[in-house]
C-alpha positions, 0 to 999 in steps of 0.5 A, spaced: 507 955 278 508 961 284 511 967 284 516 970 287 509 974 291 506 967 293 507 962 299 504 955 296 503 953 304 498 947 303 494 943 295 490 937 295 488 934 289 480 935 287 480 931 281 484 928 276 485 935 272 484 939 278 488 941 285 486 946 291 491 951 293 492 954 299 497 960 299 499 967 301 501 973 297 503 979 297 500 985 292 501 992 293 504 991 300 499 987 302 498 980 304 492 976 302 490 969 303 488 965 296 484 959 297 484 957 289 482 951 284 487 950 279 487 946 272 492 943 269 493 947 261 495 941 258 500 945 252 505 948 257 504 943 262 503 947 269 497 949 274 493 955 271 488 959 277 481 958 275 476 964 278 474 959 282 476 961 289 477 966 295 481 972 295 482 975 303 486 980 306 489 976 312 485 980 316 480 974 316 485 969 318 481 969 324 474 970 321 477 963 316 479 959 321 472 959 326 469 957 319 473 952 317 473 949 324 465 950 324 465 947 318 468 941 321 463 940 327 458 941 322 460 935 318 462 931 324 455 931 327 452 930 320 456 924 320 453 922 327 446 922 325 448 917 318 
């Protein structure tokens, strides 16, 4: 469940117990970027974070992006040679 620091903008599940969150927070006036897998604690019934992620300053945003879209170039063309 998110905090009243964190903005859930986007999740997609990874698996049967596992989910991909993509968030904004804030911590100590700062606002960061948090791509994380969660885990479903099976006693209280709500997402856990795993250390299974990417924590940035939104500094980065425009770094993220450029990989992201590389990313999907990459696979594009790899998917073309198949």
């Amino acid at each position: 469940m998110a905090d009243d620091n964190e903005k859930v903008v986007a999740e997609f599940e990874k698996g049967a117990t596992e989910i991909v969150r993509a968030s904004i927070k804030a911590y100590k006036r700062k606002t960061n970027i948090d791509l994380r897998i969660y885990y479903m604690d099976e006693q209280s019934g709500e997402w856990r974070p795993t250390k299974k992620g990417v924590y940035l300053p939104t500094d980065y945003m425009p770094e993220l992006k450029r990989a992201i879209e590389a990313l999907e170039a990459g696979l594009k063309e790899m998917e073309s040679q198949e």
